[in-house]
N, C-alpha and C positions, 0 to 999 in steps of 0.2 A: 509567874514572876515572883512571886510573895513565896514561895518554896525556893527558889533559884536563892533567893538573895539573903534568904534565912540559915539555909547552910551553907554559901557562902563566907556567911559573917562567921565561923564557924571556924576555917582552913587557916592553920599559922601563916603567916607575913601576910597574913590580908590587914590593910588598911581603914579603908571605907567603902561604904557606896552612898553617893548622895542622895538620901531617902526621896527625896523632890524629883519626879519623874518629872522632865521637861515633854511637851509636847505640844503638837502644832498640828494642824491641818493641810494637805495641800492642794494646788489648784486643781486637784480629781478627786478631793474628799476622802483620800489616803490619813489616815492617823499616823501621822509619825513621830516617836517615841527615843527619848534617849537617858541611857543612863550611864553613872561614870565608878569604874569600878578601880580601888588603885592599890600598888603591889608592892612589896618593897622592893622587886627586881625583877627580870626577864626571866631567870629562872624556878623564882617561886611564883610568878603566873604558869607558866610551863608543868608544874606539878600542880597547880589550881585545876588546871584543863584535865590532867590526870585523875585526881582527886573528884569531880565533880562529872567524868564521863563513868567510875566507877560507880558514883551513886546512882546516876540513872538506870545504867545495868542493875544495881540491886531491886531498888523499886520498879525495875520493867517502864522505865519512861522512855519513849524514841521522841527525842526532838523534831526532828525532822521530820516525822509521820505526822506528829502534830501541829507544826508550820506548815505541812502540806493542804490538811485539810481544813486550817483556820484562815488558809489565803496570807499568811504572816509571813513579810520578808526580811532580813536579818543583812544588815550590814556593820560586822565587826572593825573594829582598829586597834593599833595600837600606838599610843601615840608618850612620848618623852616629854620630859619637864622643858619649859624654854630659862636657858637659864640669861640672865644680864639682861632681864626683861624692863 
């Protein structure tokens, strides 16, 4: 995560990410974990995802082999401002 978010912070129109890792336990003793990452638009996330699957390929990281074998499951979103809140 502390790799993920460091060159993240890193990619033009990136924003933020809220350092404060929220997380909770739940009634099976699952850690579950969330973090809020924000963009100035759909399509500079779009080339974040670009950008950040090239890095892994350089450093040889497979996410997914390693969510595999850490038992780690990933639920993405993507979610818009509410505006007249």
């Amino acid at each position: 995560m502390n790799y993920n978010r460091n060159f993240i912070s890193t990619i033009e129109d990136f924003y933020r990410i809220k350092f404060k890792f929220k997380k909770r336990i739940d009634e099976q003793g699952n850690i579950i974990i969330i973090t809020v990452a924000e963009w100035k638009d759909e399509i500079s996330l779009k080339k974040a995802k670009e950008i950040v699957k090239d890095e892994y390929e350089r450093i040889n990281f497979n996410p997914a082999e390693m969510m595999t074998r850490l038992n780690v499951k990933m639920d993405r979103g993507t979610f818009g401002e509410i505006i007249n809140y």
